[in-house]
C-alpha positions in Angstrom: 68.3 296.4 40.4 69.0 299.8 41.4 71.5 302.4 42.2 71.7 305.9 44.0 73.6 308.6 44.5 72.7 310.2 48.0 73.5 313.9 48.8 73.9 314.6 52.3 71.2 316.1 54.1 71.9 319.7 56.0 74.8 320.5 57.4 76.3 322.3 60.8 78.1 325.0 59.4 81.5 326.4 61.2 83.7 328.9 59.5 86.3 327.5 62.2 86.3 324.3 60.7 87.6 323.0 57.3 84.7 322.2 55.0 85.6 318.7 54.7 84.7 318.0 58.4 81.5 319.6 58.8 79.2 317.1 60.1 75.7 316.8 60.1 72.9 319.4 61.7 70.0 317.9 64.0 67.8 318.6 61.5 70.0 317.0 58.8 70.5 313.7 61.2 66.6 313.5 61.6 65.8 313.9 57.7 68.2 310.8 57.3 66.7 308.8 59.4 63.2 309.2 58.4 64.5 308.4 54.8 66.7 305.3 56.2 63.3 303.9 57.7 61.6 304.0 54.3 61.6 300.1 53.1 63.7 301.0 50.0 66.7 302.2 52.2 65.9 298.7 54.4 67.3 296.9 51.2 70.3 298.9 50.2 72.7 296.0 49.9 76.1 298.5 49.6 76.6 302.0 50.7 79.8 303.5 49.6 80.6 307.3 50.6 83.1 310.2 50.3 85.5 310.4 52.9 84.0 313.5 54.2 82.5 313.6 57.7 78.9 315.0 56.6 79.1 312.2 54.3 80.3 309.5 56.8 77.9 310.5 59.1 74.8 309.8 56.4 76.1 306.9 55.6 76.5 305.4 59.4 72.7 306.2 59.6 71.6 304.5 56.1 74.2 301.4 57.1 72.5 300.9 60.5 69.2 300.7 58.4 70.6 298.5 56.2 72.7 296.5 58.4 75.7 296.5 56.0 79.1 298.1 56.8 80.3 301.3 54.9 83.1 301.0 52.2 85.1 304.8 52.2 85.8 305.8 48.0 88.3 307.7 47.7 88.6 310.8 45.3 84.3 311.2 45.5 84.4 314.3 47.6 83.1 317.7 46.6 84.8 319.8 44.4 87.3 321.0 46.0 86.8 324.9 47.1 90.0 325.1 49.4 91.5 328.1 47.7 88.7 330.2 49.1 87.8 328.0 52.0 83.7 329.4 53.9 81.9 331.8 51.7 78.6 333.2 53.0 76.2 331.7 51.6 75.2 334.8 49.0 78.4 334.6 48.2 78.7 331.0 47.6 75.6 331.0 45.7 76.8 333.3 43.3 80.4 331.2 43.4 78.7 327.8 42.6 76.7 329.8 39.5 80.3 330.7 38.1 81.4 327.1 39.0 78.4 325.5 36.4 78.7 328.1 34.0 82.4 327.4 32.9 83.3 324.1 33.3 86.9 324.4 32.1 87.6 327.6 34.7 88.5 327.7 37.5 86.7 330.1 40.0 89.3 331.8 42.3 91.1 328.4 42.6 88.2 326.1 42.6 88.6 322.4 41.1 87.1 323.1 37.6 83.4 321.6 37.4 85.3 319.3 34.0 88.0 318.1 36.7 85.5 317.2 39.4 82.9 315.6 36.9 85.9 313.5 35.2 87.1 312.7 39.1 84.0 311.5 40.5 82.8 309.6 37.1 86.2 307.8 37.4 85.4 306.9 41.3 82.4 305.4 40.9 83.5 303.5 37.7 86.1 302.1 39.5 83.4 300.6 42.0 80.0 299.7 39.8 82.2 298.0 36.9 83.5 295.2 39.2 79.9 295.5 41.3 77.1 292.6 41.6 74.4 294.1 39.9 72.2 292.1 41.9 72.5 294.1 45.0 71.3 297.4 45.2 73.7 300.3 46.1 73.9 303.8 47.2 77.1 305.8 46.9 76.4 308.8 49.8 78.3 312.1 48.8 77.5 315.7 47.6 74.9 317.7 46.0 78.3 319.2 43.6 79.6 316.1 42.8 76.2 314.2 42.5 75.0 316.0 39.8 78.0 316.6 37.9 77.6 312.9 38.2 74.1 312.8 37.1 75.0 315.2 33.7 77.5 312.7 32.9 74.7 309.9 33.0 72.3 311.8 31.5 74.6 312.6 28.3 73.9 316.3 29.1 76.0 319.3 29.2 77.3 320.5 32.7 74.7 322.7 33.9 73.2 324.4 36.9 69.8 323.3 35.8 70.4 320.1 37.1 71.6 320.6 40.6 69.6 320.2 43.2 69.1 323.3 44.0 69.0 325.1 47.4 67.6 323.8 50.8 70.4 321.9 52.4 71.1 318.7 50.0 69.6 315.4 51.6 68.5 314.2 47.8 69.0 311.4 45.6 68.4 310.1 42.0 68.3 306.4 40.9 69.9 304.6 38.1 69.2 300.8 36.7 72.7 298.7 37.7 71.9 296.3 34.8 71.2 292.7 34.8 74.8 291.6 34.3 78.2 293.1 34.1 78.3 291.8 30.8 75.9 293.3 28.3 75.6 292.5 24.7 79.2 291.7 24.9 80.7 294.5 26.4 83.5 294.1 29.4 80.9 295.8 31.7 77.7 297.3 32.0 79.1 301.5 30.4 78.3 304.2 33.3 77.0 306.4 30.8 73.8 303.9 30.0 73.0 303.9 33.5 70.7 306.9 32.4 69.0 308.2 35.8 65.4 307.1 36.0 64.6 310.2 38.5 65.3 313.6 39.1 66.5 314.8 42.4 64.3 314.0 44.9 64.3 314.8 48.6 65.4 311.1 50.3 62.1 311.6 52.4 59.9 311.6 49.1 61.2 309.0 47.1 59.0 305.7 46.8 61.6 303.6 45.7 62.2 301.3 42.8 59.3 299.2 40.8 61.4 296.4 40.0 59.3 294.0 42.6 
């Protein structure tokens, strides 16, 4: 059965406003609700997401597809960027670059990319290894995060390369959950072989999984 981490789709900025509690845009709202009406998203059996109200708020519209509740993880937010709060966006572009490119440093007070990627690999270890496999989940959080997240399962170095990209987020990738949480005698099915099976694809253009 299948997995996915979900980014959230666009975003209502507000310098005014902490980060944290932007929600979504219009346009984001409608781009996750076209993708919650695909028949993939109508068999999500889980949806667990960041505590962060853009986050929340793509969740609530994948739930009401789903018709399953929302379970709040804690410690999957984005990487923290408190210590310099709004950048414009050339400015953030150039921030996030720095961010990927040195994993151990810190940029201007940022959560390292290493810290985040070990934070977020810990939180949704902490929900998949005591997770049916059975029933297909989607953990709804951040483009950051997400593919800090997908290097890990990958086995690839942090990298840029692999984010996904500009235009507002509202992507996903797939992993297999396994066909038990015990496999060839291990405690539980390892995060790292849950290799992703697709790049990041806009939630609108994913055809779901093949697995009948």
């Amino acid at each position: 059965m299948f997995g996915l981490y979900i980014s959230h789709p666009e975003v209502a900025i507000d310098p005014d406003v902490p980060i944290p509690r932007w929600g979504l845009s219009e346009k984001g709202r409608q781009r996750a609700r076209t993708a919650a009406a695909s028949g993939w998203a109508r068999r999500i059996g889980r949806i667990v997401s960041s505590d962060e109200t853009k986050a929340l708020e793509t969740a609530a519209i994948f739930a009401e597809a789903s018709v399953v509740s929302v379970e709040v993880l804690a410690n999957a937010g984005e990487n923290d960027r408190s210590a310099t709060g709004f950048l414009p966006p050339a400015e953030f572009e150039a921030a996030a670059d720095s961010f990927f490119a040195e994993p151990a440093a810190s940029f201007r007070g940022w959560e390292t990319a290493d810290d985040a990627q070990a934070r977020i690999v810990r939180a949704v270890t902490s929900v998949l290894d005591a997770h049916d496999p059975s029933i297909p989940i989607a953990f709804i959080g951040h483009g950051g995060v997400g593919t800090l997240l997908y290097c890990h399962l990958s086995g690839i170095p942090i990298s840029r390369a692999h984010d996904q990209g500009p235009g507002g987020g509202g992507n996903l990738f797939a992993f297999p959950l396994g066909s038990s949480l015990l496999d060839a005698g291990d405690t539980a099915f390892p995060l790292a072989r849950r290799r992703p099976v697709c790049k990041w694809t806009r939630i609108e253009d994913w055809q779901g999984w093949t697995d009948g």
